[in-house]
Legacy VTK file of the C-alpha trace (Angstrom):
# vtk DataFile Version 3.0
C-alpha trace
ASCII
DATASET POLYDATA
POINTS 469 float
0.000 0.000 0.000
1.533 3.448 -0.763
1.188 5.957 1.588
-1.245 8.091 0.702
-3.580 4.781 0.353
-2.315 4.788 3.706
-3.719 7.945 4.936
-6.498 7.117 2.660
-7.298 3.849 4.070
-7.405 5.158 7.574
-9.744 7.819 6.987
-12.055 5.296 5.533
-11.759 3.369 8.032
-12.137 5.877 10.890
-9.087 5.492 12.839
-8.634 7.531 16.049
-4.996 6.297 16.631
-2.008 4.771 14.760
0.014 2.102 16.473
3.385 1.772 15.534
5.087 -2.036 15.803
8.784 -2.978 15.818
10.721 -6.030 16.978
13.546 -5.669 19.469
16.625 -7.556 19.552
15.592 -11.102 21.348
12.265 -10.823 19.223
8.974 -9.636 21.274
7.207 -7.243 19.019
7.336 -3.256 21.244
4.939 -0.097 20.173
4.267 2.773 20.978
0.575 4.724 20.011
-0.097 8.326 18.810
-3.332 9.935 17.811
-3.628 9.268 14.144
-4.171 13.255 13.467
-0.390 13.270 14.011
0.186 10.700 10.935
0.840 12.098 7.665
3.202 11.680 5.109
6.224 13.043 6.550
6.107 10.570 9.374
6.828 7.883 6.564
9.842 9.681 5.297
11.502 11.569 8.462
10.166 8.838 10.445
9.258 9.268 14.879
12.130 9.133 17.587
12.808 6.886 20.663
14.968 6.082 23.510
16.739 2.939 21.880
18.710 2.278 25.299
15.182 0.836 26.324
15.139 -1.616 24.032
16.974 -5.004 24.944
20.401 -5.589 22.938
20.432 -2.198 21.201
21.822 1.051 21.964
24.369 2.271 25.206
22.355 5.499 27.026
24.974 7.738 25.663
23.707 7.016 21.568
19.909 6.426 22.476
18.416 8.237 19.855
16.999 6.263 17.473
14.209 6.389 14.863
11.024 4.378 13.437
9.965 4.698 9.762
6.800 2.722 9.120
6.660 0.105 6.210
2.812 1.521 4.318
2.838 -1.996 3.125
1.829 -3.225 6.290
-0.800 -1.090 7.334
-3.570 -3.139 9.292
-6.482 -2.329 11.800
-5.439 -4.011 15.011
-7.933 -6.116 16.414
-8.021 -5.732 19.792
-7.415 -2.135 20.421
-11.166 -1.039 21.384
-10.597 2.308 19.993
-10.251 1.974 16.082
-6.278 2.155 15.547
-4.105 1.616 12.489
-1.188 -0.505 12.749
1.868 -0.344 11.497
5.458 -2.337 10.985
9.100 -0.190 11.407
12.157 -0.524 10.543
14.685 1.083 12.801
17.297 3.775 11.131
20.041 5.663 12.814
19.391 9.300 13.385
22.133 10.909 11.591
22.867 8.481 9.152
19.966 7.521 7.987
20.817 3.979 7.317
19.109 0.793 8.840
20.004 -0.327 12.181
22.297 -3.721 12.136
20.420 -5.070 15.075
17.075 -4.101 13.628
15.652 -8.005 13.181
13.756 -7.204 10.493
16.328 -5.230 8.281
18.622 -8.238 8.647
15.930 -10.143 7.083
15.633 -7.361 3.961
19.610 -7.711 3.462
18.900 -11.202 3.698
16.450 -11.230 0.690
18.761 -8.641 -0.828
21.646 -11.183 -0.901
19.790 -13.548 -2.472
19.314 -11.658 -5.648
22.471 -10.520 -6.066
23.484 -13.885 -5.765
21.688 -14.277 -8.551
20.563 -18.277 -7.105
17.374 -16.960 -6.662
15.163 -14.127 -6.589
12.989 -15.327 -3.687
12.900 -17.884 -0.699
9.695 -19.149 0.865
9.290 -20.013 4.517
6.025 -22.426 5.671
6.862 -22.207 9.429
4.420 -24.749 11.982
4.286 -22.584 14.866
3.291 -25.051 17.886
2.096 -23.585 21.194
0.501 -24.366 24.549
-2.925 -22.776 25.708
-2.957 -22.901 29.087
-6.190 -22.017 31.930
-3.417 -20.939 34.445
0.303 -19.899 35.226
2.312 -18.783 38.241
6.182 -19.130 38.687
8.876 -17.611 40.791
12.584 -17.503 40.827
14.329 -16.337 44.064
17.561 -16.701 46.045
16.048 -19.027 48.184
12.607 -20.735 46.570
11.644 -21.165 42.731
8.504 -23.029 41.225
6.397 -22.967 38.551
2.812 -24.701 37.587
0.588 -24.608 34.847
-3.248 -25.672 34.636
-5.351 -26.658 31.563
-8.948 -27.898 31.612
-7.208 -30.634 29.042
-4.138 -31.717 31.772
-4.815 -35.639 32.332
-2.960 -34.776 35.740
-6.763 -33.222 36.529
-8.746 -36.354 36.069
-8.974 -36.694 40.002
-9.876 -32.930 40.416
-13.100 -31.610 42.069
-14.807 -29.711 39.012
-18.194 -30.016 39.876
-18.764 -32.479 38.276
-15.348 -33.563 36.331
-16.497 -35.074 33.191
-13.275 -36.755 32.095
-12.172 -36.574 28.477
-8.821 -35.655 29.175
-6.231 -36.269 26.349
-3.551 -38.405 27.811
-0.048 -37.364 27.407
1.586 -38.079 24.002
-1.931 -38.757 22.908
-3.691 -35.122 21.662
-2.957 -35.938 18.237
-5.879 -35.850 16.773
-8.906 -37.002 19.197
-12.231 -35.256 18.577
-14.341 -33.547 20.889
-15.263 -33.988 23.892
-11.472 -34.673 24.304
-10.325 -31.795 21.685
-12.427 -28.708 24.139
-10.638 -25.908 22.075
-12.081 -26.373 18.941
-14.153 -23.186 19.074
-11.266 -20.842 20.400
-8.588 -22.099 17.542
-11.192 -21.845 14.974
-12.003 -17.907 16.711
-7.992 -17.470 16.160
-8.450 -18.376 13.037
-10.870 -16.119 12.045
-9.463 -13.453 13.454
-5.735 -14.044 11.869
-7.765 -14.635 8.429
-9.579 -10.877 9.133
-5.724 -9.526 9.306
-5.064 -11.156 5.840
-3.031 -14.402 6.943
-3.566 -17.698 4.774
-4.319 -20.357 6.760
-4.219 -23.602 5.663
-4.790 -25.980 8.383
-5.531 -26.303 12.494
-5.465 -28.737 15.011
-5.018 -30.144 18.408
-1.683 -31.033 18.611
0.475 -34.565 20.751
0.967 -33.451 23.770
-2.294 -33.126 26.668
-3.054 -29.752 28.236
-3.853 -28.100 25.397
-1.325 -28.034 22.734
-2.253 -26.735 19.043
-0.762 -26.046 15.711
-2.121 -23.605 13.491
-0.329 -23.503 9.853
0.120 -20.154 7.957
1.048 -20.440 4.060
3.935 -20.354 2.778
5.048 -16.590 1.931
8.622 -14.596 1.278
10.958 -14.231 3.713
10.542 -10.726 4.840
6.521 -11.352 4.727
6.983 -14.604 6.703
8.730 -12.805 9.732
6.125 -10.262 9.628
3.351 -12.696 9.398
4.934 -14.478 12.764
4.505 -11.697 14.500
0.966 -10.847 13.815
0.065 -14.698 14.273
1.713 -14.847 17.972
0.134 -11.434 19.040
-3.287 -12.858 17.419
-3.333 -15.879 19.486
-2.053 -14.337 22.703
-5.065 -12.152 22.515
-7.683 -14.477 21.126
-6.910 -16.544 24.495
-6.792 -13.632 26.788
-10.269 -12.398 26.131
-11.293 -16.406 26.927
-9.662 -15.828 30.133
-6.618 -18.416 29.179
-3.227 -17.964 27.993
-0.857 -19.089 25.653
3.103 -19.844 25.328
5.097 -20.517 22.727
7.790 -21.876 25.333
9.230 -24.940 23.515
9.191 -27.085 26.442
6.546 -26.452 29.951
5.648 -29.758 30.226
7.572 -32.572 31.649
7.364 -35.985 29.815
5.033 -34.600 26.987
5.841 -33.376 23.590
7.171 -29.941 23.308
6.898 -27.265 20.876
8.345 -27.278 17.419
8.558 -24.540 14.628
8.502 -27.007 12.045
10.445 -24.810 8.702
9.978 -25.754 5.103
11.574 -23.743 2.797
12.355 -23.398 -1.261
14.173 -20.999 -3.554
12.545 -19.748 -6.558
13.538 -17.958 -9.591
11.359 -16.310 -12.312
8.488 -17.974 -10.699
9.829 -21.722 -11.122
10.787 -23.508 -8.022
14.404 -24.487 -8.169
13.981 -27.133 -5.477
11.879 -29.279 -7.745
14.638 -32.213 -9.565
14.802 -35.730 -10.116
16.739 -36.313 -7.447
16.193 -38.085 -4.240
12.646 -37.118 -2.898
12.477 -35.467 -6.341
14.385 -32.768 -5.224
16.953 -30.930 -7.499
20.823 -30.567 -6.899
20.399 -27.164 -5.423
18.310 -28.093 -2.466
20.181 -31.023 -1.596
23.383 -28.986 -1.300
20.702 -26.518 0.653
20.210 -29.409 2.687
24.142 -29.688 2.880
24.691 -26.088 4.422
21.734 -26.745 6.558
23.211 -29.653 8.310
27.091 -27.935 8.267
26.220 -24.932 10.135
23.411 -26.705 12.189
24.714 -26.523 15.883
25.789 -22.623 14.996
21.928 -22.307 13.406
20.672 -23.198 16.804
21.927 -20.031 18.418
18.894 -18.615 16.052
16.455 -21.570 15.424
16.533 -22.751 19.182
17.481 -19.650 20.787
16.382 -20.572 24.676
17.785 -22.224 27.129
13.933 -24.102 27.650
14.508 -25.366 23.891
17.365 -27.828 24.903
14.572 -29.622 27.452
12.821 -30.097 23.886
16.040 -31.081 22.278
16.826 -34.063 23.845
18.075 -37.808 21.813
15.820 -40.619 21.722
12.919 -38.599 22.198
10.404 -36.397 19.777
12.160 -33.834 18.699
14.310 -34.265 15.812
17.917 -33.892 16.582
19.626 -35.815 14.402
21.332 -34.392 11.477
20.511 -36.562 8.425
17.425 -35.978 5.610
15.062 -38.503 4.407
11.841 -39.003 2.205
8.684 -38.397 4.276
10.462 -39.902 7.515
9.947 -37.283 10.720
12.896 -38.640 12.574
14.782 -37.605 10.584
15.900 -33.388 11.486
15.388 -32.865 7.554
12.505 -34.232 5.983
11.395 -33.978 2.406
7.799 -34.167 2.261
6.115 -36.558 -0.337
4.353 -34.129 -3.090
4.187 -34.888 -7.091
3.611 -31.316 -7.606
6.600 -29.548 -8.539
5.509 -26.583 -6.777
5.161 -27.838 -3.661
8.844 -29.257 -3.581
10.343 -28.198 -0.436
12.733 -28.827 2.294
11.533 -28.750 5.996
13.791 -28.290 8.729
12.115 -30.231 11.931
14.644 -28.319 14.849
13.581 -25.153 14.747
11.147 -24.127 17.957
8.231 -20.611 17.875
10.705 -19.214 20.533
13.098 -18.240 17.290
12.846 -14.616 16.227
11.245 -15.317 12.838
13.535 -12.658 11.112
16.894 -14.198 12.542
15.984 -17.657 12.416
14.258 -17.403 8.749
17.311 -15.251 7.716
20.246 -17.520 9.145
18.955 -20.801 7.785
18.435 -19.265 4.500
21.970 -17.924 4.744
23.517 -21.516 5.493
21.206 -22.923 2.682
22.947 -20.292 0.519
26.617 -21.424 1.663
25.950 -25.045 0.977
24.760 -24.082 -2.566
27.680 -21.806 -2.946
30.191 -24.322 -2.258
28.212 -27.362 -3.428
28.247 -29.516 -0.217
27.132 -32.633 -0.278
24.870 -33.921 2.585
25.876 -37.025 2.140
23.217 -40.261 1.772
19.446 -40.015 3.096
18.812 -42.324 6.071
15.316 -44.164 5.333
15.330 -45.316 8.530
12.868 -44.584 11.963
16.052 -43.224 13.887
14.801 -43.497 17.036
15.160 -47.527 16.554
18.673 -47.494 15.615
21.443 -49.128 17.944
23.486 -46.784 20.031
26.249 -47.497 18.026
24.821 -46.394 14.854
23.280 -43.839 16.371
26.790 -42.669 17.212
28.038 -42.111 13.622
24.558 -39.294 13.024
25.766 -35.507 14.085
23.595 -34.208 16.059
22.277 -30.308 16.519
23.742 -28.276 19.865
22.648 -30.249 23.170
22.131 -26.746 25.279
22.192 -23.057 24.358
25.559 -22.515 25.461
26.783 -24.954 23.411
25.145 -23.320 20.313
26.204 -19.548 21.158
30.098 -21.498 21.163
29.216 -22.999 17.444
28.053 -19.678 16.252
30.660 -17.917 17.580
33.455 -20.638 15.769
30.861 -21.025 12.489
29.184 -17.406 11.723
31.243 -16.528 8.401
28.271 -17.655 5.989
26.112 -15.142 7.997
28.220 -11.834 6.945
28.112 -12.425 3.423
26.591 -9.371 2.095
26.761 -7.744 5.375
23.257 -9.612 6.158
24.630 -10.489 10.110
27.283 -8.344 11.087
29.660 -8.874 13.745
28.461 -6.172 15.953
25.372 -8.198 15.690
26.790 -12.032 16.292
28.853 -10.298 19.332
25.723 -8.996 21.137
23.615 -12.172 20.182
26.386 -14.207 22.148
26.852 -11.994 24.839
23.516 -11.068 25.624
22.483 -14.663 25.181
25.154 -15.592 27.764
24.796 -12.864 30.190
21.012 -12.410 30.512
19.871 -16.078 29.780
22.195 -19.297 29.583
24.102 -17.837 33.427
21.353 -16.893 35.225
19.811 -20.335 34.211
22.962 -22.198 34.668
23.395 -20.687 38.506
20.059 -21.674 39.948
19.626 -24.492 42.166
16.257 -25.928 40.477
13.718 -28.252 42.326
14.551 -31.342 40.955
17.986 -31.067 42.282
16.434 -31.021 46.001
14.507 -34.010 44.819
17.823 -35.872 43.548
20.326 -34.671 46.243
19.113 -33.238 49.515
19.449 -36.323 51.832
23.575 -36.650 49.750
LINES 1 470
469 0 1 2 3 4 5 6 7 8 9 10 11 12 13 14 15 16 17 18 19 20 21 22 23 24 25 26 27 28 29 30 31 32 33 34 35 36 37 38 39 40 41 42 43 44 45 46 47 48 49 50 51 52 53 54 55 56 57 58 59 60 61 62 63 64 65 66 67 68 69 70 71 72 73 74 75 76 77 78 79 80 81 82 83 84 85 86 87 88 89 90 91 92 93 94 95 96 97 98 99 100 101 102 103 104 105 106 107 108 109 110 111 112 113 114 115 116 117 118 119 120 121 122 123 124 125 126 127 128 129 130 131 132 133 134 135 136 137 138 139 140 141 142 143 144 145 146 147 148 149 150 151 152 153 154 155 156 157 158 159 160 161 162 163 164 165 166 167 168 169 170 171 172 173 174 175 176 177 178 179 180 181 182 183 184 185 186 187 188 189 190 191 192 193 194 195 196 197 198 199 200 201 202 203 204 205 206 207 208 209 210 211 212 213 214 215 216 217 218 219 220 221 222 223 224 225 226 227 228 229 230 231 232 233 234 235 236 237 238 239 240 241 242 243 244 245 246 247 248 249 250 251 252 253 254 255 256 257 258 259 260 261 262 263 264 265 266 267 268 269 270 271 272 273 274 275 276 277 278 279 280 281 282 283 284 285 286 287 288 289 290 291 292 293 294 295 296 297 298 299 300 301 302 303 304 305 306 307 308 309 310 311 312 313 314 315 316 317 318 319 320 321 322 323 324 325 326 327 328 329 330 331 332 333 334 335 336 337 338 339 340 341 342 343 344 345 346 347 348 349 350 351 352 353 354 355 356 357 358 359 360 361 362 363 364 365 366 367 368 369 370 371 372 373 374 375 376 377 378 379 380 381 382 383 384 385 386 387 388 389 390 391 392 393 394 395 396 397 398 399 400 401 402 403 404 405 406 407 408 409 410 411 412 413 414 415 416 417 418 419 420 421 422 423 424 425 426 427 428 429 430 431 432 433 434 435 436 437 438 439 440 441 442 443 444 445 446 447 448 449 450 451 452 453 454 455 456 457 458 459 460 461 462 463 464 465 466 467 468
């Protein structure tokens, strides 16, 4: 939409107030409102300032000054604001210079698209992320020097089949067994089908919705495939849709890879393809019927893997999900239609709906970053033609130890991926997508504010295992 559609839309629509959305650094979407009388077209070119020492992983307090410039293209009416607001996506650009901010998420993901066609590989990459989440009735925790605890509560919990709810009338999923019961045992139905509504009414394709594995509420909700940019953008409207859809039910949701014990976590299943002049360049006679380009996609996917996880996995909960000889895929090896495997190539006779889909990735990931860096090592393993080496048409999980033992595997904990990206981050800077500035804050802010403060806490398990040593 150009800008004075802009203006033109929102005086159709009657807006009182513009809302202005940007991502910060770790990937939670900030705003800030103004009354839309103060929206015209200079605002799109000279863009609005703000204190960018507030924002996690940016600026020191002595260079705060920072500025928004809103993107007309994604103008929107926001939902849930009761007075009628327009909303709209930033990019971040530096005051004086007027250039984009490196550790602006989503113009990392514009260079990213950028390098591609210069590349000249491709002209555009398509993301189909599977966004998994939890939808919870209740949730309290606490972390202090001396007590820490959590506990969540769903309707759907089988640990509630004993509980006094006047009456209790069962139909619990059990755990590892949500996928795909009907009602009376599916009770969110009606409030996924009221997200989806809503996230269609903001102009998201959706293709497909369900209960997901796990008991206690877990759900999937698939978007359509779209560009790379788009995608992270879409991600961001789809976790703020659901979050509110829930809240005005009275529950909540979290996209928290793992906050159940012995159940299924949360994936952000990824498939992905490169196109040129509107032919899909994934689509061969290869294995799977994939071409040479995507397997040596598949190549730089599994090479830079345990660095990827910095940005694909990016919490310290998403290494409870990560975990061998359980659900989540963490071995590094690609097969035809086969989910243990961390790279599967999903069986389609239509050329255009050859694809690649990366099974590690968890909806904790920054869209932008994560989208951005696997595209990046994709890119790499084209560039420099690496081979992935034979598909494994086997169910993993049933392999012997000792074969087991010859599969790489993705990083085991975050700290262990922050180390990989910090050894294996060259293929990121090409085209000055990542910069270092921005790898160098990633680690350290990773480190400093998440994986240490995690690392030094005594948790309740530990009292379990070795208070009477």
């Amino acid at each position: 939409m150009e800008i004075n559609k802009v203006l033109d839309f929102a005086k159709e629509k009657n807006c009182e107030f513009v809302d202005f959305k940007f991502l910060d650094f770790i990937g939670r979407w900030q705003h800030f409102t103004t009354p839309i009388c103060e929206l015209n077209e200079e605002v799109f070119e000279e863009g609005l300032g703000f204190d960018g020492s507030s924002i996690r992983g940016w600026q020191p307090i002595h260079k705060s000054d920072m500025l928004i410039i809103p993107d007309p293209t994604t103008a929107k009416i926001d939902p849930f604001i009761e007075r009628t607001t327009l909303s709209l996506i930033c990019n971040i650009t530096d005051p004086i210079t007027r250039e984009g901010y490196t550790r602006d998420p989503r113009f990392i993901a514009q260079k990213a698209e950028a390098y591609l066609k210069s590349t000249g590989i491709a002209d555009t990459a398509f993301f189909g992320p599977e966004p998994e989440c939890f939808i919870f009735d209740d949730v309290r925790y606490a972390s202090e020097s001396h007590q820490s605890f959590y506990a969540v509560d769903s309707i759907e919990g089988i640990w509630n089949t004993g509980r006094q709810e006047h009456p209790n009338l069962g139909y619990k999923p059990r755990h590892k067994q949500g996928y795909f019961p009907c009602a009376p045992t599916d009770s969110m139905i009606d409030l996924r089908n009221e997200m989806v509504i809503a996230l269609q009414e903001i102009g998201l394709h959706i293709e497909c919705v369900h209960h997901e594995v796990a008991t206690g509420g877990q759900s999937e909700i698939d978007m359509r495939f779209d560009s790379l940019v788009q995608m992270g953008d879409n991600l961001q409207w789809f976790k703020y849709i659901i979050k509110n859809v829930a809240i005005q039910h009275g529950k909540t949701v979290t996209f928290m890879p793992k906050p159940l014990y012995d159940d299924n976590g949360s994936g952000m299943h990824c498939h992905q393809s490169l196109w040129k002049d509107g032919k899909n360049l994934f689509a061969g006679d290869g294995y799977g019927g994939l071409s040479k380009m995507a397997m040596y996609y598949i190549g730089g996917i599994i090479k830079h893997a345990k660095a990827l996880c910095a940005f694909t996995n990016p919490t310290t909960n998403s290494y409870k999900r990560l975990v061998p000889g359980f659900e989540a895929p963490v071995n590094l090896a690609y097969s035809n239609s086969n989910r243990s495997a961390s790279l599967r190539i999903p069986a389609t006779n239509n050329d255009k709906a050859k694809r690649v889909e990366y099974r590690t990735p968890d909806p904790a990931a920054n869209g932008y970053l994560c989208f951005a860096a696997m595209m990046m090592a994709g890119l790499d393993g084209i560039e420099n033609k690496i081979d992935p080496g034979q598909p494994l048409d086997k169910d993993i999980y049933g392999l012997s130890p000792e074969k087991l033992s010859e599969i790489p595997t993705v990083a085991g904990t975050l700290d262990e991926a922050l180390n990989c990206l910090r050894d294996d981050h060259e293929f990121l800077l090409k085209g000055d997508v990542f910069t270092e500035d921005v790898i160098d804050m990633w680690i350290s802010f990773k480190k400093e504010a998440e994986v240490d403060p995690v690392r030094m806490r005594p948790s309740p398990e530990e009292f379990s295992l070795y208070y009477d040593c």
